[in-house]
C-alpha positions in Angstrom: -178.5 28.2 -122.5 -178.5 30.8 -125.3 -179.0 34.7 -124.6 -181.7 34.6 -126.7 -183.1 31.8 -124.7 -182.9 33.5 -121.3 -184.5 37.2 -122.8 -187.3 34.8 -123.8 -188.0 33.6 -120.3 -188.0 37.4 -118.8 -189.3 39.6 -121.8 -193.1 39.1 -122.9 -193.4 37.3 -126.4 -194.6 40.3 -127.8 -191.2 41.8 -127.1 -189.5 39.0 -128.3 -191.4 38.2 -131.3 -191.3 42.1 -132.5 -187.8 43.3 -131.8 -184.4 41.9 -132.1 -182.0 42.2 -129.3 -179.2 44.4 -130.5 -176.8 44.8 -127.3 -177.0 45.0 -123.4 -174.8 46.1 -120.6 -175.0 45.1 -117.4 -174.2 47.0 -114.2 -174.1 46.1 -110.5 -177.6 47.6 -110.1 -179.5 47.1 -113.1 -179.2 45.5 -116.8 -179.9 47.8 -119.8 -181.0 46.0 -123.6 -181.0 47.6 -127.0 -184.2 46.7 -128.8 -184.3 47.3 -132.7 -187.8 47.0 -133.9 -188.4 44.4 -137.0 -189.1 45.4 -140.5 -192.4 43.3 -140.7 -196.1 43.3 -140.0 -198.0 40.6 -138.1 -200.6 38.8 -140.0 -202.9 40.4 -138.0 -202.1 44.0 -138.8 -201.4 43.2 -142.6 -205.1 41.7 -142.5 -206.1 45.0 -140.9 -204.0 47.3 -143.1 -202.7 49.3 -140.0 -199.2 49.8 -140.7 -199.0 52.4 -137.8 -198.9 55.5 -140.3 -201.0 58.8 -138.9 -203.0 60.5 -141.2 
């Protein structure tokens, strides 16, 4: 099985289908991911218009 695969099976989708997995380490405690958020809007928010700006 693929990383990807695996980080599917622990992270929610939302995670999954909003950020890319950029690196990890792994320690003899705990395991620590990189997340780099995507450069695209769900359908949902581009219906909305929210692109997350404050004004």
């Amino acid at each position: 099985m693929k990383q990807w695969q695996v980080l599917r099976t622990v992270f929610p989708d939302i995670i999954t289908d909003n950020f890319d997995f950029v690196d990890y380490k792994t320690g003899d405690d705990r395991h620590d991911y990189w997340l780099e958020e995507r450069e695209y809007m769900s359908r949902e928010d581009y219906r909305k218009a929210q692109t997350g700006k404050v004004v």
